[in-house]
C-alpha positions in Angstrom: 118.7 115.4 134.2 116.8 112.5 132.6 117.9 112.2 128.8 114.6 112.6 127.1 114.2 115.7 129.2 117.6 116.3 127.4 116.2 115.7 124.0 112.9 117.9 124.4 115.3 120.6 125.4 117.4 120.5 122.8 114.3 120.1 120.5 113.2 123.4 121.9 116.1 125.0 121.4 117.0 124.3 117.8 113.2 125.0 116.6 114.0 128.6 118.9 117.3 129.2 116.6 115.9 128.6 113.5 112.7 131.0 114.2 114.8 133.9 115.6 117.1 133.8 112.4 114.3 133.0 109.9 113.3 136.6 111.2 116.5 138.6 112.1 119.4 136.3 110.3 121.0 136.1 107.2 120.7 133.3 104.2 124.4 132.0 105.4 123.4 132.0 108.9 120.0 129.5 108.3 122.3 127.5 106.0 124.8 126.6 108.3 123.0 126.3 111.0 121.0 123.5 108.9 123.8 121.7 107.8 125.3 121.3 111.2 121.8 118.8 112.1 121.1 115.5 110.8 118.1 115.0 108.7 116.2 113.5 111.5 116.4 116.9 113.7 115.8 118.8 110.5 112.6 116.9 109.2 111.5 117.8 113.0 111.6 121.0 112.7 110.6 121.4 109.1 107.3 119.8 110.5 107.8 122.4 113.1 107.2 125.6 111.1 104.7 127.4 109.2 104.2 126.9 105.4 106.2 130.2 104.3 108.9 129.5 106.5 109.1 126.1 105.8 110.3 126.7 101.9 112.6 129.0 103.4 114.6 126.7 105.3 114.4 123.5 102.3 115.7 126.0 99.8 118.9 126.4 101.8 119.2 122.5 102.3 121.8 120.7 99.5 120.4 117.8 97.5 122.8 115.1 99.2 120.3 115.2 102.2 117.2 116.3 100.5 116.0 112.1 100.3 117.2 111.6 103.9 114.9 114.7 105.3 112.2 113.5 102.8 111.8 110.2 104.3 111.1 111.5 107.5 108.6 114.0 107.4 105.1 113.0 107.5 103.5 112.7 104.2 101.4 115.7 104.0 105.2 117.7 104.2 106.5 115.7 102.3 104.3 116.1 99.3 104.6 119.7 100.1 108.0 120.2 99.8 107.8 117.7 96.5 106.4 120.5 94.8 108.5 123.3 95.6 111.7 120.7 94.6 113.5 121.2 91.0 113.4 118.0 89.4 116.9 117.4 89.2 118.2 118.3 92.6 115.7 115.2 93.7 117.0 113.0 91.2 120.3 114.1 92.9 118.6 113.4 96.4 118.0 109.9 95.6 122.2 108.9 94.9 123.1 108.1 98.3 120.0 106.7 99.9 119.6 103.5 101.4 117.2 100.4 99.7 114.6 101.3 102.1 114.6 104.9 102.5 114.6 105.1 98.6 111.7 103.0 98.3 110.0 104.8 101.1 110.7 107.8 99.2 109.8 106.5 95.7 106.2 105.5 97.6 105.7 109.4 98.1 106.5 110.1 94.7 103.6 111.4 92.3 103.6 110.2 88.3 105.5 111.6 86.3 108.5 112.2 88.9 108.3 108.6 90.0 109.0 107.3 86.0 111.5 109.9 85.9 113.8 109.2 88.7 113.4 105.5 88.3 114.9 105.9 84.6 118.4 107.6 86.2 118.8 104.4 88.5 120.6 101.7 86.7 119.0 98.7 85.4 119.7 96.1 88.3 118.7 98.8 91.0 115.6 99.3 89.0 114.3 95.8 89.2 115.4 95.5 93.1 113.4 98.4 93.7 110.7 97.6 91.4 110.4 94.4 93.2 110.4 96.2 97.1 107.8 98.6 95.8 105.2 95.9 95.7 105.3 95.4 99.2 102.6 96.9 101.5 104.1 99.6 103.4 102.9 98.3 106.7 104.5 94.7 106.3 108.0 93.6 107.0 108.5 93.5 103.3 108.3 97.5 103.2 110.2 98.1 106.2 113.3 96.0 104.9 116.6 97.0 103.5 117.8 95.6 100.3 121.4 96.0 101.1 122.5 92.8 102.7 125.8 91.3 103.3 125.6 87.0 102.4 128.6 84.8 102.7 128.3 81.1 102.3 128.4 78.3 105.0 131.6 76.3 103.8 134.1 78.9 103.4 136.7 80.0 106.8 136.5 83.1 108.4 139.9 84.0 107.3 137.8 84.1 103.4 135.4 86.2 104.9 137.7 88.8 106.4 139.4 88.8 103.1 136.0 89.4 101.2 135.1 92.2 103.6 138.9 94.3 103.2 138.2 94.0 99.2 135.0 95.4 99.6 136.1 97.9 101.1 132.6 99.0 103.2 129.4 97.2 104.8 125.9 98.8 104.8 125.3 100.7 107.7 123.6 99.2 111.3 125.5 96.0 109.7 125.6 93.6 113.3 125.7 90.4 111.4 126.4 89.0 108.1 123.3 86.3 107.0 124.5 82.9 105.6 122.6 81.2 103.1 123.3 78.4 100.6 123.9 78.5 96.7 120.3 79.1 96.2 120.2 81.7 99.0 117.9 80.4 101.5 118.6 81.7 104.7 121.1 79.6 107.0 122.1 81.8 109.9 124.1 84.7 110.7 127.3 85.4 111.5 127.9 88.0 114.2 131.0 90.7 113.8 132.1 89.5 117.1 132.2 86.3 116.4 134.1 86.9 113.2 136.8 88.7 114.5 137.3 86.8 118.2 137.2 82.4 116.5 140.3 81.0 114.9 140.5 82.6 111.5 140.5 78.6 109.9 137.0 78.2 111.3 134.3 77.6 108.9 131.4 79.7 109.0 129.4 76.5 109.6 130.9 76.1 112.9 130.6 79.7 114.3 127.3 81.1 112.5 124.3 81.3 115.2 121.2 78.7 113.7 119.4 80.0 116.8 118.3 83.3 114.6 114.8 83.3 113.2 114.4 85.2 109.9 111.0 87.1 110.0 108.4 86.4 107.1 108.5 89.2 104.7 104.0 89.5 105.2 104.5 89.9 108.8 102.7 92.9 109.7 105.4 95.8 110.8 103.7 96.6 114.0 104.5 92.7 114.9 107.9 92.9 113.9 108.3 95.8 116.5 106.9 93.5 118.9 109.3 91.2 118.1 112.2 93.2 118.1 111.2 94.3 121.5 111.0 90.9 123.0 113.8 89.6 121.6 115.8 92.4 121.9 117.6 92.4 118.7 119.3 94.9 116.3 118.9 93.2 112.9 116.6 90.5 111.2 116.4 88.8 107.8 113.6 88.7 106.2 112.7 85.6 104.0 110.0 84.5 101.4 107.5 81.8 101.7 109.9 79.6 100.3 113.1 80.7 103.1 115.1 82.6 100.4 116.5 85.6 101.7 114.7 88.9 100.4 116.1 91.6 102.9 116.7 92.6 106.2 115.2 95.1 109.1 117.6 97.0 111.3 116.5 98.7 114.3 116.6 102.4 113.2 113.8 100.8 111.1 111.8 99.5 113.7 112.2 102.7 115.4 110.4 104.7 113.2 107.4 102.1 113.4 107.3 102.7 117.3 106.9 106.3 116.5 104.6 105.7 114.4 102.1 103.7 115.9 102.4 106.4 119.1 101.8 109.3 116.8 98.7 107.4 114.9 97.0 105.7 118.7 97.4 109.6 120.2 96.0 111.6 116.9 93.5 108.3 116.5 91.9 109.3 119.6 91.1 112.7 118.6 89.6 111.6 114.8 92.8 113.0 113.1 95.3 111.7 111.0 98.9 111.1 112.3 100.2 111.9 108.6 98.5 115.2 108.6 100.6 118.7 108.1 100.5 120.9 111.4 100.0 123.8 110.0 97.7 122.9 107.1 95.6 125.7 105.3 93.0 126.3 107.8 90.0 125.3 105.8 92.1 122.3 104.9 91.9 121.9 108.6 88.5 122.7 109.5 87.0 120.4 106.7 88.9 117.5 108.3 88.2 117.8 112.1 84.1 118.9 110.9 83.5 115.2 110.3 84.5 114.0 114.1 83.1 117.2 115.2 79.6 116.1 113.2 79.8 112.9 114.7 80.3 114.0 118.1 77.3 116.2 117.5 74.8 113.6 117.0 76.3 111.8 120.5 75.6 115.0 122.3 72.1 115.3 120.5 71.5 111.3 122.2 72.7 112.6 125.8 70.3 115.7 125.5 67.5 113.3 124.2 67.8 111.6 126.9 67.3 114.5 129.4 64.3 116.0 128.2 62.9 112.8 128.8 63.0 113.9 132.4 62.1 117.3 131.5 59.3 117.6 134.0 61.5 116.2 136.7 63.9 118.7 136.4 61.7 121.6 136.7 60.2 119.9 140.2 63.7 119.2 141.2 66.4 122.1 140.6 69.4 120.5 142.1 69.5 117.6 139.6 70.9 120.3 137.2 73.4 121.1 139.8 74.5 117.7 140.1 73.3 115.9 136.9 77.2 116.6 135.7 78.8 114.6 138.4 77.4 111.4 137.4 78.3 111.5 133.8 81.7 113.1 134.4 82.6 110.0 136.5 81.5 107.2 134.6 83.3 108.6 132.0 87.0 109.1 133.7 86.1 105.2 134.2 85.7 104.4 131.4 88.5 106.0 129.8 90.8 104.2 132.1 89.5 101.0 131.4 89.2 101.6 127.2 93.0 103.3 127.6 93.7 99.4 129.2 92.1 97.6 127.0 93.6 99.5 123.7 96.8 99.5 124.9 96.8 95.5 125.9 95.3 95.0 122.5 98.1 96.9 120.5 100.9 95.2 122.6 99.1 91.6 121.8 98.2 91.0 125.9 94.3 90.8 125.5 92.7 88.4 123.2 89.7 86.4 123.3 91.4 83.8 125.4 91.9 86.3 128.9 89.3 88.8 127.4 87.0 86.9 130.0 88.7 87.2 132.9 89.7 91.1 132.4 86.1 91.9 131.9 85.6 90.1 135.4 88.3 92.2 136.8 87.4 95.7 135.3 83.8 95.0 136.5 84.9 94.5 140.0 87.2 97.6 139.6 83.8 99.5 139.0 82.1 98.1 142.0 84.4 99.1 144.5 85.2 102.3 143.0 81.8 103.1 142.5 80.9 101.8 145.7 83.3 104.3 147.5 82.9 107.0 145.5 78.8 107.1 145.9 79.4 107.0 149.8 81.4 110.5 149.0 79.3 112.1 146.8 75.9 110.9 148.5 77.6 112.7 152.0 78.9 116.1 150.2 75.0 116.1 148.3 73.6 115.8 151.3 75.3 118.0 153.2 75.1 120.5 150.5 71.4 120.3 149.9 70.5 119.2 153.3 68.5 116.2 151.4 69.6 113.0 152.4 67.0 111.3 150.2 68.5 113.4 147.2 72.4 112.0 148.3 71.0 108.6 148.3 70.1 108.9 144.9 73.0 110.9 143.6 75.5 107.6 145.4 72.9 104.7 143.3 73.4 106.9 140.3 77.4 106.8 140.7 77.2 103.0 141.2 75.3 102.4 138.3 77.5 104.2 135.7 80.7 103.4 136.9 79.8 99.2 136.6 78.6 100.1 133.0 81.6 102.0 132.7 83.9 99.2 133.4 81.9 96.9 130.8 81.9 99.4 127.8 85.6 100.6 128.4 86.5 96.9 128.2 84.0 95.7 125.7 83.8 98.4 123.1 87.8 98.1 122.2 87.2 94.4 122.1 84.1 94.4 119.7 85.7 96.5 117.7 88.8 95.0 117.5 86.9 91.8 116.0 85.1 94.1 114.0 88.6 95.2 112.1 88.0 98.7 113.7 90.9 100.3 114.9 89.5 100.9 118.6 91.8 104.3 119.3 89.9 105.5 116.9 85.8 105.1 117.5 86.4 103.9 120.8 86.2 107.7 122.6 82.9 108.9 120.9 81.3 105.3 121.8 82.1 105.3 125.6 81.4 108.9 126.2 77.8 108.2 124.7 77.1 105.2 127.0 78.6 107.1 129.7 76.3 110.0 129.5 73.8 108.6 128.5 73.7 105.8 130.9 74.7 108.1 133.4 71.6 110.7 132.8 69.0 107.7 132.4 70.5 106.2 135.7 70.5 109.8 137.8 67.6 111.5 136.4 65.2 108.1 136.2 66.2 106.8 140.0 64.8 110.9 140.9 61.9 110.5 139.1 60.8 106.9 140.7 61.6 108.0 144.5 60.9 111.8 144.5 58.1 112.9 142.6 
């Protein structure tokens, strides 16, 4: 069995347990079975249930994993839970977090808590994270970790090993250690392989990798995905203008942004929010989808506008009610296919101006073959059915028509908007079903009234 089939089981089943003994089990019973999951699982299902139930299960959940659960929730939860939290089991939450997952948490914090819980940090902390909350959330200076291990370039490996016994512990996902000079600009890194396999007299100069690029900490995070995808690394350091060494990324980091940009291109498409709560008050709910569903309205206004334009048409002609549908419903399977393209080349950095050219060329002689082949189908089963070939005939020019102007808006909309700073997952939908239908109406109905009335 494939292992994200695996993982959706296993999903199911845990959100299954915790229902059944939210109804028929005991306090102890929840509690344990919580404690047995990592945050990550837990957040998951947290997310999972309604709002009642939901304070059910945090109460039972200690304060040494209320920050890691925190964290990972979306930020409507989150800021839920925040107020059903005593004060001083989240101060207690924030001991044993990581650099990053305590700034992310500190983000989500709402004055006076934030003042609060930074005044039981201790003063160095305080100014590191002071400093990392600064950063834009969605740059590699948010995503990074402040706990770093730095040796220096001129010292053996034997000093390092040394350094690392007294210490006694290395921040977790720790792959390398990052060199960098007195002034700590970065140098390199040292991998834990390396470190343990060279002659212990070997200075770090001559084993560290200078092959290792840090990452700028203003790159945005969905580019330092990307990069950690193509390079297929673990770890990264992240520098300032001037090469010092601020931080570094790890992958469980990096992970979090994939997620993320899935959940916000798939909720995108629908005019919703990917940081939105589930199960929401329903007027919360309703007041949010009514302004996608308004705009959606006024499209649908634009198609119908169109048809009564050929009101008198269709009163002569009864069948082009009948098969009025097809055309639109075509052209705009089309275009979807070619905006899904286009918007997913332009997230992974594949389309730009420089090949946006030759794609168009391509996506517009997609929609002359298919619509060439799918008019010869529909013009014989209109025929057939309405024993009118002259009506087929029409019917097939119609599905030619709106599939080549499918192909050019599901390739150019994403693009214009793209240069327009709008995200094109978003708007993109509502745009090419308008053209679509519109096009497609204008096209079917206009060709009728021309060559058979």
């Amino acid at each position: 069995m494939p292992s994200s089939t695996i993982n959706k089981e296993h999903s199911k089943n845990l959100l299954t347990q915790v229902s059944e003994l939210l109804v028929m089990g005991t306090k102890v019973e929840i509690r344990n079975l919580i404690h047995s999951l990592y945050p990550a699982e837990t957040a998951n299902i947290l997310e999972s249930l309604d709002l009642e139930q939901r304070v059910r299960v945090w109460r039972v959940i200690p304060p040494s994993v209320m920050g890691e659960i925190l964290v990972r929730v979306n930020t409507e939860v989150g800021q839920g839970l925040l107020k059903v939290t005593d004060r001083r089991d989240l101060i207690k939450a924030t001991e044993n977090l990581e650099s990053d997952d305590m700034v992310d948490l500190l983000h989500a914090l709402p004055e006076p808590l934030l003042s609060e819980v930074m005044e039981s940090i201790g003063v160095h902390e305080r100014n590191r994270l002071e400093s990392a909350l600064t950063y834009d959330d969605h740059t590699a200076g948010g995503l990074m970790s402040l706990d770093v291990l730095t040796i220096r370039p001129d010292v053996t490996l034997d000093v390092v090993m040394n350094y690392l016994k007294k210490r006694g512990g290395m921040p977790s996902s720790t792959h390398n250690l990052i060199v960098v000079d007195a002034s700590d600009h970065f140098l390199g890194v040292l991998s834990l392989p390396d470190l343990l396999t060279n002659d212990p007299q070997t200075k770090v100069s001559d084993a560290m990798d200078i092959r290792v690029r840090a990452i700028p900490f203003t790159m945005s995070a969905t580019d330092v995905a990307m990069l950690f995808e193509q390079r297929q690394i673990l770890s990264a350091p992240v520098v300032a203008e001037n090469g010092r060494l601020m931080g570094r990324i790890t992958i469980d980091d990096v992970v979090g942004v994939i997620r993320e940009e899935a959940d916000h291109t798939i909720m995108s498409m629908a005019g919703l929010d990917e940081e939105q709560d589930m199960f929401a008050p329903v007027m919360t709910s309703a007041k949010r989808r009514a302004v996608w569903l308004g705009v959606n309205l006024v499209t649908a206004f634009l198609a119908s506008w169109v048809i009564g334009l050929f009101e008198a048409t269709l009163e002569e002609i009864v069948a082009l009610a009948v098969l009025m549908p097809i055309v639109a419903s075509m052209g705009g399977i089309a275009g979807s296919q070619t905006l899904t393209l286009v918007v997913r080349g332009l997230a992974l950095r594949q389309v730009s101006h420089s090949n946006a050219s030759q794609l168009l060329v391509k996506e517009l002689s997609v929609g002359i073959v298919n619509g060439v082949v799918w008019a010869v189908v529909v013009a014989c089963i209109a025929s057939l059915w309405f024993q009118d070939v002259s009506l087929g005939m029409l019917l097939g020019g119609a599905m030619v028509i709106n599939l080549v102007c499918a192909a050019l808006a599901g390739a150019s909309i994403p693009l214009m908007l793209d240069k327009m700073g709008i995200d094109p997952a978003l708007a993109g939908g509502v745009l090419l079903t308008t053209v679509t239908d519109c096009i497609g109406f204008m096209a079917f109905l206009g060709l009728a009234t021309v060559f058979l009335m």
